[in-house]
N, CA, C and O atoms as a GROMACS GRO file, in nm:
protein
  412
    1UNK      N    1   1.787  -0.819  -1.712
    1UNK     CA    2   1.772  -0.775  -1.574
    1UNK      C    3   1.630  -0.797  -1.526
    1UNK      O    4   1.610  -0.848  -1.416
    2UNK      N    5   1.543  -0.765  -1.595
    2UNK     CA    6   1.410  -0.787  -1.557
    2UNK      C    7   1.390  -0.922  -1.528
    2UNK      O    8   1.304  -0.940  -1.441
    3UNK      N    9   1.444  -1.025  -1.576
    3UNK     CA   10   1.417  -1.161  -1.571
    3UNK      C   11   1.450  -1.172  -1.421
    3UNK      O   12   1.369  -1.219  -1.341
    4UNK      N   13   1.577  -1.124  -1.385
    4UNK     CA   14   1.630  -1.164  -1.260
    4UNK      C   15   1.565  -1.071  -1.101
    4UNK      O   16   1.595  -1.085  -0.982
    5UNK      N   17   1.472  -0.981  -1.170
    5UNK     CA   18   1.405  -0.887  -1.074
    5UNK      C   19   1.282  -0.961  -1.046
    5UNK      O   20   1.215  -0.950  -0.943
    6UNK      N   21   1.251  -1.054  -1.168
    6UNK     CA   22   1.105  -1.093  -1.170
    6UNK      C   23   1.104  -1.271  -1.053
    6UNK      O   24   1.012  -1.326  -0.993
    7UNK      N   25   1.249  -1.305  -1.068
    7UNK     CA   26   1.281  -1.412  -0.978
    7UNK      C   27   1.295  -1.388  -0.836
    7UNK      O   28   1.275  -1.481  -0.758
    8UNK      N   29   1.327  -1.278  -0.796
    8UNK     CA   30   1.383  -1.230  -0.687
    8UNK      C   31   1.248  -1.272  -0.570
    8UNK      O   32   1.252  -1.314  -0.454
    9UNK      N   33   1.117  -1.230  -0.677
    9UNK     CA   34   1.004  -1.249  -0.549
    9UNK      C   35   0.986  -1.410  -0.545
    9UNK      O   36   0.932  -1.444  -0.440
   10UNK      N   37   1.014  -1.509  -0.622
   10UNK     CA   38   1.034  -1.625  -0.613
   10UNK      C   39   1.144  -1.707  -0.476
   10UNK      O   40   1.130  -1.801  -0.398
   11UNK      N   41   1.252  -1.604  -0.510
   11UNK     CA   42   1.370  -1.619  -0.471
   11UNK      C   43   1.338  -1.622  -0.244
   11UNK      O   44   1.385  -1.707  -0.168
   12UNK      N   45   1.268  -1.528  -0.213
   12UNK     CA   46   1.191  -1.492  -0.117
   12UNK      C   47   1.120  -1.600  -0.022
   12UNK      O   48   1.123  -1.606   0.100
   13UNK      N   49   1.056  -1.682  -0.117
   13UNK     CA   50   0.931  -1.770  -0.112
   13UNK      C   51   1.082  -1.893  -0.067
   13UNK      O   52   1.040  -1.983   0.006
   14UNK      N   53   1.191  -1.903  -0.090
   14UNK     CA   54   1.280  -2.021  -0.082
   14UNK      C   55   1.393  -2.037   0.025
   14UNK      O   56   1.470  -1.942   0.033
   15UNK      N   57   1.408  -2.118   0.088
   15UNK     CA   58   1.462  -2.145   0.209
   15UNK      C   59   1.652  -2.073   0.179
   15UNK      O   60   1.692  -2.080   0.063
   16UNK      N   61   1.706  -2.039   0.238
   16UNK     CA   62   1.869  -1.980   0.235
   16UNK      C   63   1.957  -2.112   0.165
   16UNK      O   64   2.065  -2.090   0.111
   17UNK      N   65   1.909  -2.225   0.172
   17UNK     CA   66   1.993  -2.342   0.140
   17UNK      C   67   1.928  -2.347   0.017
   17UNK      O   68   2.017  -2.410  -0.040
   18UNK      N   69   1.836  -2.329  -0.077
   18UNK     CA   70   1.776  -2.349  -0.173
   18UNK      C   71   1.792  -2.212  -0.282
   18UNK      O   72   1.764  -2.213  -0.402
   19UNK      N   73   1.836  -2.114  -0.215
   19UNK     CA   74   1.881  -2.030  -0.290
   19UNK      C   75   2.000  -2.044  -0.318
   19UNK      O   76   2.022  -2.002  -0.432
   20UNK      N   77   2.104  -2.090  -0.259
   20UNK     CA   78   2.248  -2.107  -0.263
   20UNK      C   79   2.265  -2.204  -0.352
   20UNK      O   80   2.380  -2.218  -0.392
   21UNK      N   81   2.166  -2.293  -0.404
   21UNK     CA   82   2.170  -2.412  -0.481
   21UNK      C   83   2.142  -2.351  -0.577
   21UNK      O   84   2.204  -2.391  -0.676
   22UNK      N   85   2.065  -2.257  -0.599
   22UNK     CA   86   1.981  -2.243  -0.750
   22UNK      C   87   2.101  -2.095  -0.796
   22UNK      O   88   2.091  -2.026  -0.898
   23UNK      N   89   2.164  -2.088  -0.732
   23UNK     CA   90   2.269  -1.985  -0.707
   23UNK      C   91   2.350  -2.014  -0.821
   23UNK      O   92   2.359  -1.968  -0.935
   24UNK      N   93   2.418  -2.128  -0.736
   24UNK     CA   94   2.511  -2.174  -0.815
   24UNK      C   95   2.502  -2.303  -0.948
   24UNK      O   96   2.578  -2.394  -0.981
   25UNK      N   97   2.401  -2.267  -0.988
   25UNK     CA   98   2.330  -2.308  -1.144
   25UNK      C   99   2.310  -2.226  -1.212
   25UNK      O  100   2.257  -2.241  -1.323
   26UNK      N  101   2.353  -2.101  -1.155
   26UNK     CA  102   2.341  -1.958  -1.290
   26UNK      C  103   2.497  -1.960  -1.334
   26UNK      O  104   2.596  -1.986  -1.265
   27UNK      N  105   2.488  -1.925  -1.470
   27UNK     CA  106   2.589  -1.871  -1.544
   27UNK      C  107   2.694  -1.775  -1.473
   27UNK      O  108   2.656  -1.738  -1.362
   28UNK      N  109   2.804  -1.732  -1.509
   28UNK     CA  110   2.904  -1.592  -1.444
   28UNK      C  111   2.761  -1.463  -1.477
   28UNK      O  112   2.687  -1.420  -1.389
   29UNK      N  113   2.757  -1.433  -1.594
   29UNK     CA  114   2.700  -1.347  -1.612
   29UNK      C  115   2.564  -1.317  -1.532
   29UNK      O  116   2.551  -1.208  -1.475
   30UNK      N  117   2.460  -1.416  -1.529
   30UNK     CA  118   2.345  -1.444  -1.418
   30UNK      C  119   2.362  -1.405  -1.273
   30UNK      O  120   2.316  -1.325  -1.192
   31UNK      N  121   2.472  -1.522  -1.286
   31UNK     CA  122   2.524  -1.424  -1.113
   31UNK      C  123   2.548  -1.305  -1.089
   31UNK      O  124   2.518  -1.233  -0.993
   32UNK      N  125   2.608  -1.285  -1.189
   32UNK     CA  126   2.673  -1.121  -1.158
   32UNK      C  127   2.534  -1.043  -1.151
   32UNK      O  128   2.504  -0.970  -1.057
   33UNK      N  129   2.447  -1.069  -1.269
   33UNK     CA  130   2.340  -1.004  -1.229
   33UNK      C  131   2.235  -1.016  -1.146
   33UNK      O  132   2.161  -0.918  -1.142
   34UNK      N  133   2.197  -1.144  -1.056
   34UNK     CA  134   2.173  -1.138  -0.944
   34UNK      C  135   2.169  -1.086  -0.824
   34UNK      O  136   2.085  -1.067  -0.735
   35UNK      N  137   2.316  -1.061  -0.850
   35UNK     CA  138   2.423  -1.000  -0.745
   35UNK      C  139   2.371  -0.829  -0.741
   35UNK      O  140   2.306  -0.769  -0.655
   36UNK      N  141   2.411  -0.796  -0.831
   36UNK     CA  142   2.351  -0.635  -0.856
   36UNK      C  143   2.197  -0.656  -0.871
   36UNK      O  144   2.165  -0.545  -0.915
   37UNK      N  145   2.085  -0.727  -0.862
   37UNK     CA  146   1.969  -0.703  -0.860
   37UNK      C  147   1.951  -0.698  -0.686
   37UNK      O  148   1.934  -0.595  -0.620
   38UNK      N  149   1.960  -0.829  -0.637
   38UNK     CA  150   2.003  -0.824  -0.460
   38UNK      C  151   2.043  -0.711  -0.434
   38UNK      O  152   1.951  -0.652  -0.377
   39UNK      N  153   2.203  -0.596  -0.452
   39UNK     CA  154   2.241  -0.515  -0.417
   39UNK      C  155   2.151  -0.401  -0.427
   39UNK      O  156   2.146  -0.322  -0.333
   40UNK      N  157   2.076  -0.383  -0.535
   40UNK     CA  158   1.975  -0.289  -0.581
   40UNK      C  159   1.861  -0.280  -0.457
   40UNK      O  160   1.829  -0.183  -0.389
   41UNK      N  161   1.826  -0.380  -0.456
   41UNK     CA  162   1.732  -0.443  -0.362
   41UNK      C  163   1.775  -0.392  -0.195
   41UNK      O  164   1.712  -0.301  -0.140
   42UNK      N  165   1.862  -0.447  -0.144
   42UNK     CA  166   1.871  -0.447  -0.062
   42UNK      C  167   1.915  -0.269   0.038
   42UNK      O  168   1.901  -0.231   0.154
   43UNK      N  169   1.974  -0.203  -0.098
   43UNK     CA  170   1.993  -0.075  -0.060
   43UNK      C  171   1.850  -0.023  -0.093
   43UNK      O  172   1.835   0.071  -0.015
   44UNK      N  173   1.768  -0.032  -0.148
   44UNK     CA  174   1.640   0.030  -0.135
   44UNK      C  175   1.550  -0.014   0.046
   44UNK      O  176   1.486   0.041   0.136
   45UNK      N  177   1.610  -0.157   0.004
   45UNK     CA  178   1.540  -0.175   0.196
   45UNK      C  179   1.598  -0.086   0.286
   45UNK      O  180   1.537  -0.016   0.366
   46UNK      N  181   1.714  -0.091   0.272
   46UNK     CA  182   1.782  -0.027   0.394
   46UNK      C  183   1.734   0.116   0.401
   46UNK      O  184   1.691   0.173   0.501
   47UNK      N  185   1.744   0.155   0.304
   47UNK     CA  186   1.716   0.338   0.277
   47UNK      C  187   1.530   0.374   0.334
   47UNK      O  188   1.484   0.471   0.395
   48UNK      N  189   1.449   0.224   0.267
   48UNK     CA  190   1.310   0.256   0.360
   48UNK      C  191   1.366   0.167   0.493
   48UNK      O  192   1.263   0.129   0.550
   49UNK      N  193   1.425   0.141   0.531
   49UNK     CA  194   1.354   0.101   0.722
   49UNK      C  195   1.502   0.210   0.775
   49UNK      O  196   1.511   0.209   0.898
   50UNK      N  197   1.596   0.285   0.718
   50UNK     CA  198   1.662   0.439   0.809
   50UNK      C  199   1.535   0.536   0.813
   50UNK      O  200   1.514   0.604   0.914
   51UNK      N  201   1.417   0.545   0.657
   51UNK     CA  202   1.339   0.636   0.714
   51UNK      C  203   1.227   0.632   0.796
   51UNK      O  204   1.170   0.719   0.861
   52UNK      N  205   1.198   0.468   0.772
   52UNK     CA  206   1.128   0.428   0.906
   52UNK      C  207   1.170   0.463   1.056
   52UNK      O  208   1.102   0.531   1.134
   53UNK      N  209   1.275   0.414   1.079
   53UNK     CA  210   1.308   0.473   1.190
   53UNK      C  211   1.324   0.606   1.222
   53UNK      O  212   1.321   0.640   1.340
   54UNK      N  213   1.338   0.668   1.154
   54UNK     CA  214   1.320   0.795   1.182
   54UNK      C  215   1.234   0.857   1.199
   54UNK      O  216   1.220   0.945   1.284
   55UNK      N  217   1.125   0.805   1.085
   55UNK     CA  218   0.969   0.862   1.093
   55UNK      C  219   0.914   0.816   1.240
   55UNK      O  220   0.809   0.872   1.271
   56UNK      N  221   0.977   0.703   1.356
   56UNK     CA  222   0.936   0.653   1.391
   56UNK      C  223   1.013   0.695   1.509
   56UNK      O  224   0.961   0.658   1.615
   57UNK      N  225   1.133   0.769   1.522
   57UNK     CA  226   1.194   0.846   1.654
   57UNK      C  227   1.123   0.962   1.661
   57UNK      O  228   1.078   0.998   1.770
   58UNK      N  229   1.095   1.064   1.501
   58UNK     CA  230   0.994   1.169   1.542
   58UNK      C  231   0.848   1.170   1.606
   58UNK      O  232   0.804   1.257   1.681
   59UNK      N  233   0.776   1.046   1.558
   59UNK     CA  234   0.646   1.027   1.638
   59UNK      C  235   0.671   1.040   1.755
   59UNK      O  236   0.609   1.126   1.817
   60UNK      N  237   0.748   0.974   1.810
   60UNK     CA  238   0.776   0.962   1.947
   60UNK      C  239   0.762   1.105   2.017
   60UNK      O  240   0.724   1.111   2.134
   61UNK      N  241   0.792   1.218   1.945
   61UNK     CA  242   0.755   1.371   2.005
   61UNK      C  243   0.653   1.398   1.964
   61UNK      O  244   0.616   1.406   1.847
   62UNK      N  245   0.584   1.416   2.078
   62UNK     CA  246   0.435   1.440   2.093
   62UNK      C  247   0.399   1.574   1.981
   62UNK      O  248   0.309   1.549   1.901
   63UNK      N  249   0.453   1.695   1.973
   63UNK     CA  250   0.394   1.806   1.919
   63UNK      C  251   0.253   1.863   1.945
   63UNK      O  252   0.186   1.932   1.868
   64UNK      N  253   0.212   1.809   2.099
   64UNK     CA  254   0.068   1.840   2.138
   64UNK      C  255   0.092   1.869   2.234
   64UNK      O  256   0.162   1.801   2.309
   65UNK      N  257   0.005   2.060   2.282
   65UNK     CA  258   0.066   2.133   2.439
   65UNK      C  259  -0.005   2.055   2.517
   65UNK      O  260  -0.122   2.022   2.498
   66UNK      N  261   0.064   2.024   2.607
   66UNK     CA  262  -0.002   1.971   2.710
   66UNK      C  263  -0.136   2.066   2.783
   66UNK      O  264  -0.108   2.174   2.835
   67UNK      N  265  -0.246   2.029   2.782
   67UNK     CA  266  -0.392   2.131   2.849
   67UNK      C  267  -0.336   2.168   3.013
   67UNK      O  268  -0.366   2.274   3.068
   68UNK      N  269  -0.254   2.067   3.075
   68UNK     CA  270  -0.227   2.097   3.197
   68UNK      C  271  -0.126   2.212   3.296
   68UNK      O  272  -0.142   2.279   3.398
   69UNK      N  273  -0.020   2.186   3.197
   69UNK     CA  274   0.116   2.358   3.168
   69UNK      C  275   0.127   2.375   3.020
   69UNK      O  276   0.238   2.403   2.976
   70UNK      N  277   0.075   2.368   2.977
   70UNK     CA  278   0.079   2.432   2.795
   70UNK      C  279   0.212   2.423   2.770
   70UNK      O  280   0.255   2.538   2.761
   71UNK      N  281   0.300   2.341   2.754
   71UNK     CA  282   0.422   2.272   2.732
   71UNK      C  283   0.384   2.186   2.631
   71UNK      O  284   0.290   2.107   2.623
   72UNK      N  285   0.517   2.231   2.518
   72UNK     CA  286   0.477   2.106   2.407
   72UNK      C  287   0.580   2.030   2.407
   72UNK      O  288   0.601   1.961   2.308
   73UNK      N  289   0.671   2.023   2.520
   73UNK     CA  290   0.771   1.911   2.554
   73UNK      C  291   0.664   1.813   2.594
   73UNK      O  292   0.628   1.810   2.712
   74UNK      N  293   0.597   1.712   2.480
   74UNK     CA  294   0.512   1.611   2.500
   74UNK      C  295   0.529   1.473   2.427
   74UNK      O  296   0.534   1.488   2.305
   75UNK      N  297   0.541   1.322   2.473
   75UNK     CA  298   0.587   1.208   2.401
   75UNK      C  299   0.458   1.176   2.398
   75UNK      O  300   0.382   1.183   2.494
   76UNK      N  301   0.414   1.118   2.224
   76UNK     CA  302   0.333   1.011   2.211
   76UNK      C  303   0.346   0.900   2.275
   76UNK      O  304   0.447   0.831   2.261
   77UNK      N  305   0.225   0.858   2.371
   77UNK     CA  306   0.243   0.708   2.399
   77UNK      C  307   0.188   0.619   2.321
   77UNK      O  308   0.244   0.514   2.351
   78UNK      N  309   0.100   0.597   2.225
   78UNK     CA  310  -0.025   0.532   2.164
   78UNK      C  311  -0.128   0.613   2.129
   78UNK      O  312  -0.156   0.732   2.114
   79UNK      N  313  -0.202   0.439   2.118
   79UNK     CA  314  -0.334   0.504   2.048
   79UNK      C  315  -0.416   0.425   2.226
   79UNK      O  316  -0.368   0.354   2.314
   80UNK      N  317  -0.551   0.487   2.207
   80UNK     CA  318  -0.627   0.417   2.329
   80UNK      C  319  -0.709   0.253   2.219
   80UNK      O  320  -0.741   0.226   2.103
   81UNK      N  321  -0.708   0.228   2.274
   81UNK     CA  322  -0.742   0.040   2.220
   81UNK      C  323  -0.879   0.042   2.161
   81UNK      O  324  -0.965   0.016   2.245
   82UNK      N  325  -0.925   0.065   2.041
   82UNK     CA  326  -1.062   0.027   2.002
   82UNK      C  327  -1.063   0.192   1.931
   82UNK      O  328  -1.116   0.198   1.820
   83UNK      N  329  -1.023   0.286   1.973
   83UNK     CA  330  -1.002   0.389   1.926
   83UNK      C  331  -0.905   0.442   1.774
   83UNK      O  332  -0.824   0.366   1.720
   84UNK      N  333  -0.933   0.579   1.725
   84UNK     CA  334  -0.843   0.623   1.710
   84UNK      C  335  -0.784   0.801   1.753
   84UNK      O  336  -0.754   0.899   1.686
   85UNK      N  337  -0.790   0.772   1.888
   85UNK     CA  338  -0.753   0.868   1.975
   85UNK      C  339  -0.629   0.840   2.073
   85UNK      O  340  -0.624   0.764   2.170
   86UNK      N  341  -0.517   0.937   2.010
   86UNK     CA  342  -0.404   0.945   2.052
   86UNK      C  343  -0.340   0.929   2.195
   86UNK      O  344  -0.447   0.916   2.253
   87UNK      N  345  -0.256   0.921   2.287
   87UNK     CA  346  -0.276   0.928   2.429
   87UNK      C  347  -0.101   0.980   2.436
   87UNK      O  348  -0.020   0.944   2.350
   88UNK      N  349  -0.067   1.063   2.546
   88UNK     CA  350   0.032   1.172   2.559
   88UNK      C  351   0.050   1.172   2.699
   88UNK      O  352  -0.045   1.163   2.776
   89UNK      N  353   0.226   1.185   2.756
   89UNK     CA  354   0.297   1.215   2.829
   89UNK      C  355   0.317   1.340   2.833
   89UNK      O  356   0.363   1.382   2.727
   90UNK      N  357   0.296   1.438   2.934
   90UNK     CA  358   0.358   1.553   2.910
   90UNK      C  359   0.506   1.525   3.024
   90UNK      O  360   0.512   1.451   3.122
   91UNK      N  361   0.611   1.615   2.968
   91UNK     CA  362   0.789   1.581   3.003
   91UNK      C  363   0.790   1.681   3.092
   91UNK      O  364   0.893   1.672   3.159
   92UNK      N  365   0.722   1.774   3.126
   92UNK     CA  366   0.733   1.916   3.221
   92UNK      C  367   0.639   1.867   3.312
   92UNK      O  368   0.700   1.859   3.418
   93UNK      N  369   0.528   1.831   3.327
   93UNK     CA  370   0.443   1.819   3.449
   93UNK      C  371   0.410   1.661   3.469
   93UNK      O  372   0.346   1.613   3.563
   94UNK      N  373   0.474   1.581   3.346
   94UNK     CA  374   0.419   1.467   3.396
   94UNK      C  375   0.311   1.438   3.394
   94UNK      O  376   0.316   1.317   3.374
   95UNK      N  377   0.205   1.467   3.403
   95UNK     CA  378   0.056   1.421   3.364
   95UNK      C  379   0.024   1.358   3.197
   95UNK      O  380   0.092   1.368   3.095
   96UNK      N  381  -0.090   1.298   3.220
   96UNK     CA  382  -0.111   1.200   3.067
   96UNK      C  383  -0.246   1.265   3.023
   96UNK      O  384  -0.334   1.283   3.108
   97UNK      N  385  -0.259   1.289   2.939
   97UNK     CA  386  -0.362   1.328   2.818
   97UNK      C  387  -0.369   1.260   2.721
   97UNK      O  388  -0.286   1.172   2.697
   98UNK      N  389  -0.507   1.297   2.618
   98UNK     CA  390  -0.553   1.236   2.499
   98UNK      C  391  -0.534   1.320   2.434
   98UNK      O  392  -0.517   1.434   2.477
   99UNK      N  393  -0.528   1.279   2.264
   99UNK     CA  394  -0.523   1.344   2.200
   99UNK      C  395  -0.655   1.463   2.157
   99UNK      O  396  -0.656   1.562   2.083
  100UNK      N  397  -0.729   1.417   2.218
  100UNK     CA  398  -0.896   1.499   2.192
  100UNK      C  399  -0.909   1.572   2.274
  100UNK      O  400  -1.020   1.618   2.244
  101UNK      N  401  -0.879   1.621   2.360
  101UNK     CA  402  -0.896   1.701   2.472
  101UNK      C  403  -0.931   1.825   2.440
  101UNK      O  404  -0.842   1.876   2.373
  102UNK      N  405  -1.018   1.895   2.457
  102UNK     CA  406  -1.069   1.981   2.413
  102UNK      C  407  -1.189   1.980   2.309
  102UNK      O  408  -1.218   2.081   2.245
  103UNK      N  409  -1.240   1.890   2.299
  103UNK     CA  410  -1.318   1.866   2.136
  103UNK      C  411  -1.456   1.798   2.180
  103UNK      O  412  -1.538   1.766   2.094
   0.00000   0.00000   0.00000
């Protein structure tokens, strides 16, 4: 198995028509384990980019009161450009803030 884990980053580097070739030059057994190294693989991707997205629908809620109605119904918009200072929608009054406000 390791052999076929250690190809996989090879496998990457090679065009879809060039894998299908080198595919079918493995043994039953090779394949099969290919097959379950890919499957291995590919459910680990999937499982990190569901928690990506998720990590990445929660950013989207600000969790910062707005200074203007102290409402923490607030969406991250970004960062400000050259910075690393946050920038915020508030959903109740509508006005935009930074994340530093106050500081």
């Amino acid at each position: 198995m390791g052999v076929v884990l250690n190809n996989i980053s090879y496998l990457c580097a090679m065009t879809h028509q060039s894998v299908l070739a080198a595919f079918e030059q493995l043994s039953s057994s090779e394949k099969r384990l290919a097959l379950q190294a890919i499957e291995t693989s590919w459910e680990s991707y999937s499982g990190q980019m569901a928690a990506l997205g998720q990590q990445q629908r929660e950013s989207r809620v600000g969790n910062m009161e707005c200074p203007h109605c102290q409402s923490k119904a607030t969406i991250r918009r970004g960062m400000i450009k050259g910075s690393e200072v946050e920038k915020f929608t508030c959903k109740s009054c509508k006005k935009h803030f930074t994340g530093s406000y106050g500081t």
